[in-house]
C-alpha positions as CSV (number, residue, x, y, z in Angstrom):
1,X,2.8,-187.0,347.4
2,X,4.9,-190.1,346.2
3,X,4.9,-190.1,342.4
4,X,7.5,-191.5,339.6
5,X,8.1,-190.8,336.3
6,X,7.7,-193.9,333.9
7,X,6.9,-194.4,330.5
8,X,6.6,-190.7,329.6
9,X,4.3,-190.0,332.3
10,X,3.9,-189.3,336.1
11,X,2.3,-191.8,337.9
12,X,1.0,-191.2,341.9
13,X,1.8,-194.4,344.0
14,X,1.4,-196.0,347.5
15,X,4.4,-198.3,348.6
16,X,3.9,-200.2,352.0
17,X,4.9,-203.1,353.5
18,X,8.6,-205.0,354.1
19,X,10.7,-203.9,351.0
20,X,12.5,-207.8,350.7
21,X,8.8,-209.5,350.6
22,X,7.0,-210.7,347.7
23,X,5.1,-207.9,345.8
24,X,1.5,-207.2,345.1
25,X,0.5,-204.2,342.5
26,X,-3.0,-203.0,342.8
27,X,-4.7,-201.8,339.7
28,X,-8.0,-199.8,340.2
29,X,-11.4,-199.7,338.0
30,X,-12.2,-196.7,336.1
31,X,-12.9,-193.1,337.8
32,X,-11.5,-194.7,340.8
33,X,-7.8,-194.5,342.3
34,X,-5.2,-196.2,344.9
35,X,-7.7,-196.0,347.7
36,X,-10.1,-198.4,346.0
37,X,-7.4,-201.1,347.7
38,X,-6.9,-199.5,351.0
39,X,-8.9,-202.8,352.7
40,X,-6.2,-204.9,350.8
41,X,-3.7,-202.8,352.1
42,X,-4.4,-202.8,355.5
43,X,-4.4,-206.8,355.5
44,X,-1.5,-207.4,353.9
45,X,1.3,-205.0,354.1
46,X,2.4,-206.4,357.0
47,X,3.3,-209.4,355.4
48,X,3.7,-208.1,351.9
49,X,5.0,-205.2,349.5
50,X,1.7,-203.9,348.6
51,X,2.2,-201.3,346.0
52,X,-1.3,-199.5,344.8
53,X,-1.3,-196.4,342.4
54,X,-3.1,-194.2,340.1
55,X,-3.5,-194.8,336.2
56,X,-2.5,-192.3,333.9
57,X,-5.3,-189.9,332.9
58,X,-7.3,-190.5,336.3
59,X,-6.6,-189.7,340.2
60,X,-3.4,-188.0,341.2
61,X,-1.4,-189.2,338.0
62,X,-0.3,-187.2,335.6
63,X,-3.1,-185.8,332.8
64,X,-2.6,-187.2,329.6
65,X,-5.0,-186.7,326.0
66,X,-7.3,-189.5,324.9
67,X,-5.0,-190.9,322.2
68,X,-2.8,-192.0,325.0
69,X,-5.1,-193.5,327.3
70,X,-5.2,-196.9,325.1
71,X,-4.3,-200.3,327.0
72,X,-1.5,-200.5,325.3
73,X,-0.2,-197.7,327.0
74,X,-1.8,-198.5,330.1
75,X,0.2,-201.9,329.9
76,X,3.6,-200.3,329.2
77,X,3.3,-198.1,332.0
78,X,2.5,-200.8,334.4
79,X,5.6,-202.4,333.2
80,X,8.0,-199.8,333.4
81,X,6.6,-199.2,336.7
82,X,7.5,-203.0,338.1
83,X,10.9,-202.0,336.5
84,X,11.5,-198.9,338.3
85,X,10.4,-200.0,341.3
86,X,12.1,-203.5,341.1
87,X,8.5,-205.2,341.8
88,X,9.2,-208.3,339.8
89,X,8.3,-211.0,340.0
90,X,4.7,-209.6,341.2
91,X,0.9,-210.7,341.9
92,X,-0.8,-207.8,340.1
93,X,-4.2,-207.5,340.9
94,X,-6.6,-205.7,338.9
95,X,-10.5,-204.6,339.3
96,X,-12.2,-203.9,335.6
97,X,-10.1,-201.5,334.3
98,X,-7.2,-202.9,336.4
99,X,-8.5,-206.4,334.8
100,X,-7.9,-205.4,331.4
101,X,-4.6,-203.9,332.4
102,X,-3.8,-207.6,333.9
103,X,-5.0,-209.6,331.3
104,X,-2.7,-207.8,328.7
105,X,0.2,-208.1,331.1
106,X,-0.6,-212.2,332.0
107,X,-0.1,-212.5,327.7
108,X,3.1,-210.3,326.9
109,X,4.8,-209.6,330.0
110,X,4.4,-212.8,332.1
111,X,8.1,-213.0,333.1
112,X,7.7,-210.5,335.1
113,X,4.9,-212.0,337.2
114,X,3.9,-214.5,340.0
115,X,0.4,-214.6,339.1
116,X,-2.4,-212.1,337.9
117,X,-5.9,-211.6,339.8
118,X,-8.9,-209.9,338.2
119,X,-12.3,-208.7,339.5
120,X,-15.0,-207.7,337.3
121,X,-13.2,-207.4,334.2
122,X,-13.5,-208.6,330.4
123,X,-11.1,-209.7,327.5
124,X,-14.3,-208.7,324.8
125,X,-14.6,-205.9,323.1
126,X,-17.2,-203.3,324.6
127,X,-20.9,-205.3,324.3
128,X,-22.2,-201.6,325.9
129,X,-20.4,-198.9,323.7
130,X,-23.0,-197.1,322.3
131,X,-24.5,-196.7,325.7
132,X,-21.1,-195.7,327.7
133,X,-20.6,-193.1,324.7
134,X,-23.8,-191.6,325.6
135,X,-23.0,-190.9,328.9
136,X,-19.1,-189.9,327.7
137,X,-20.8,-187.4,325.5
138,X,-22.7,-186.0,328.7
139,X,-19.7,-186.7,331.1
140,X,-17.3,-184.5,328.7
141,X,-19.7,-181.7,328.4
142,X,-21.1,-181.1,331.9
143,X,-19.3,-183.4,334.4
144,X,-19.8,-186.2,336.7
145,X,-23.4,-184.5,338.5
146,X,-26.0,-185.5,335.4
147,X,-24.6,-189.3,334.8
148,X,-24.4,-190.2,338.6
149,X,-27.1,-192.4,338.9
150,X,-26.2,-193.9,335.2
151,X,-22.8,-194.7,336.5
152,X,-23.4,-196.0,339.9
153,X,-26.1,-198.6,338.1
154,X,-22.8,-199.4,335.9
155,X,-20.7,-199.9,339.0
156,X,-22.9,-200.8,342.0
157,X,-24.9,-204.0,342.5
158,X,-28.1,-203.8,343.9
159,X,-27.2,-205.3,347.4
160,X,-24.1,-202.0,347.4
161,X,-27.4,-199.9,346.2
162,X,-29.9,-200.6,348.7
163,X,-28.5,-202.6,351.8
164,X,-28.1,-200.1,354.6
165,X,-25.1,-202.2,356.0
166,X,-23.9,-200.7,353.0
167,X,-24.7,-197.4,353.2
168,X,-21.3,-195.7,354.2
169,X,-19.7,-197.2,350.9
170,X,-22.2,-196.0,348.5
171,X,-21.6,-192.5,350.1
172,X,-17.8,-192.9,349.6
173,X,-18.4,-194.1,346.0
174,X,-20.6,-191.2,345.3
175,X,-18.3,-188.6,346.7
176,X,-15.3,-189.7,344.5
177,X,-17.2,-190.1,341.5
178,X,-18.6,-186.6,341.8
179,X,-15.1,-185.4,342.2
180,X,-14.4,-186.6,338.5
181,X,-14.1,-183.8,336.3
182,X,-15.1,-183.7,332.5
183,X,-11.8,-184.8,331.6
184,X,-12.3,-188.5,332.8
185,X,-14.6,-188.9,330.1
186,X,-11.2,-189.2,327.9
187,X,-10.4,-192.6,329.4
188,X,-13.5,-193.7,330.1
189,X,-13.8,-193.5,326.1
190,X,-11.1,-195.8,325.9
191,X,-13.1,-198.1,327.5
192,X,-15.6,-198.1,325.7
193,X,-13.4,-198.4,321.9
194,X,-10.9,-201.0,323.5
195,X,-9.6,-203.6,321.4
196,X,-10.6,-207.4,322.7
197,X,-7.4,-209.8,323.4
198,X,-9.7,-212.9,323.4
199,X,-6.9,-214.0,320.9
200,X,-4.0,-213.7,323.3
201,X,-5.7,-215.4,326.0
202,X,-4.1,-219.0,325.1
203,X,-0.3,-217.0,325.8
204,X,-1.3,-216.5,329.7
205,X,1.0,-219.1,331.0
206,X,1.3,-217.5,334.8
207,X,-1.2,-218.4,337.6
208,X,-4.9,-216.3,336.8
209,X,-7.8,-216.1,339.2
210,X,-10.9,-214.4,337.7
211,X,-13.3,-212.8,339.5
212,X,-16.9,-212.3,338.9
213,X,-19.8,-210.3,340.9
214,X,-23.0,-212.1,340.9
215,X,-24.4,-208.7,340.4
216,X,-22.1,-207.0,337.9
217,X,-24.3,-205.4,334.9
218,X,-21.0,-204.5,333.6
219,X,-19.4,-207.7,333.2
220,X,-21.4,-210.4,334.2
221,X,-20.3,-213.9,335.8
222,X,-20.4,-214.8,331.4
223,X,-17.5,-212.5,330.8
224,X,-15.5,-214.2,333.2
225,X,-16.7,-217.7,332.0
226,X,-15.3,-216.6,328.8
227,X,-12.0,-215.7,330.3
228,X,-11.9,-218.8,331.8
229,X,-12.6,-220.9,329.1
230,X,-9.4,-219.3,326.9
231,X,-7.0,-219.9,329.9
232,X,-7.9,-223.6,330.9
233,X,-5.4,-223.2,334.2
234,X,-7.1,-220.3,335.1
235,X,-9.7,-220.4,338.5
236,X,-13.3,-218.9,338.5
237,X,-14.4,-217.5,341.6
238,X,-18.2,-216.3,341.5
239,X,-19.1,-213.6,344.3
240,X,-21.9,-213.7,345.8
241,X,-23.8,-210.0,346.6
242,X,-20.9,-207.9,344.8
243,X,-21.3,-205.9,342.1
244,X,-18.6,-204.2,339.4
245,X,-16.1,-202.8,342.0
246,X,-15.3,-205.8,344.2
247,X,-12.6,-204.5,346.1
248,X,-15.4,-201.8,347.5
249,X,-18.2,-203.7,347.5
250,X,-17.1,-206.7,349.6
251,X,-13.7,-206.1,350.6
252,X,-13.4,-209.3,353.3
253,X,-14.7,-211.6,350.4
254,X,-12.1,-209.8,348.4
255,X,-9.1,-210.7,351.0
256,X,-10.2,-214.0,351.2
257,X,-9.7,-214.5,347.8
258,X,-5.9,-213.1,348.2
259,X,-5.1,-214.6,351.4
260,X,-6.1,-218.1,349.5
261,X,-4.3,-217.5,346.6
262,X,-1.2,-215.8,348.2
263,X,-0.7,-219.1,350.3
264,X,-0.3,-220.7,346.7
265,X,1.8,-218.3,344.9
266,X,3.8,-216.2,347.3
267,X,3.7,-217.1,351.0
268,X,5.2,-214.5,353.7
């Protein structure tokens, strides 16, 4: 199992693709992990470095307590990671939680980026805290099995929900989120307290697509919108059909996005 050991923590990581071509990092939504991307990776590591992995706290990383599963944290170990594994400069792409990881980077860290895309993310504080802290409150006491249906209304759309076509990803999703032990309620409470960086969004200097799902109840085309409107360069791409987890939920609309963008920023 490939894992390194940045920023005071082990992180689990997948590494494909030509070692001299220009990088992509691949930063997964919450309760998920490195094979939320595995559509990305099949379509571009031929052509690219693609370079998914695990966040602290969550998947096959390294455990950590709740004080140290802030974005801060989460930020400086994405950095030390495109350090250690000489990613730089990189097109990190990030789905919600991955989002918030990029946004952060895109204001401090730019130098060591080509560009930053994010998919169902915001740069708010949490509009829904007192109803995530519910279900956290559940989650930490009893597991994943009572707050299904609660957290796949969070992370599905309704097309992911009820289109049979559609039917083989919901199962997938349903399988690894009932894998998630009690202890994910830890980050998923860090979600839920996060500081906003609406403030910082006028430092992104680097290339920024933004993402929304038509049928995100998380973080609706507005949040997006509103990321949009604090980064004048950025682009807003709106998703028809695709809920909170994009990269699941509508993977080809996903690589279309990349595949447009990559011809920009860092053709093969």
């Amino acid at each position: 199992m490939p894992t390194i050991d940045v920023n005071g923590t082990t992180l689990y990581y997948e590494d494909e693709g030509p070692r001299d071509a220009p990088a992509l990092l691949m930063s997964p939504s919450m309760f998920f992990d490195a094979r939320m991307f595995q559509a990305q990776a099949d379509r571009f590591a031929d052509r690219y470095r693609v370079v998914r992995y695990d966040h602290r706290g969550q998947g096959r990383s390294a455990r950590a307590p709740r004080e140290q599963l802030d974005y801060d944290t989460h930020t400086a170990d994405v950095v030390a990671l495109i350090e250690a594994l000489g990613l730089a400069p990189v097109v990190f792409v990030g789905n919600s939680m991955g989002g918030f990881i990029g946004l952060r980077l895109a204001a401090r860290h730019g130098d060591l980026l080509r560009s930053v895309v994010v998919m169902g993310t915001s740069a708010d504080v949490e509009e829904q805290a007192d109803q995530m802290d519910a279900l956290i409150e559940v989650l930490a006491a009893h597991g994943m099995e009572p707050v299904l249906e609660g957290v796949l209304q969070f992370m599905m759309g309704t097309t992911t929900l009820t289109d049979p076509s559609r039917a083989e990803v919901l199962k997938g999703v349903r399988e690894l989120l009932l894998s998630r032990g009690p202890e994910t309620a830890d980050a998923a409470w860090n979600i839920a307290h996060r500081p906003g960086v609406l403030d910082e969004l006028g430092d992104i200097r680097v290339p920024l697509v933004v993402v929304a799902g038509t049928e995100d109840a998380t973080y609706p085309p507005e949040k997006s919108e509103q990321i949009v409107a604090g980064v004048p360069h950025a682009e807003l791409v709106v998703m028809e059909n695709t809920g909170h987890v994009h990269a699941l939920e509508n993977p080809e609309a996903v690589n279309a996005v990349l595949e447009r963008h990559l011809a920009e920023v860092a053709p093969a």
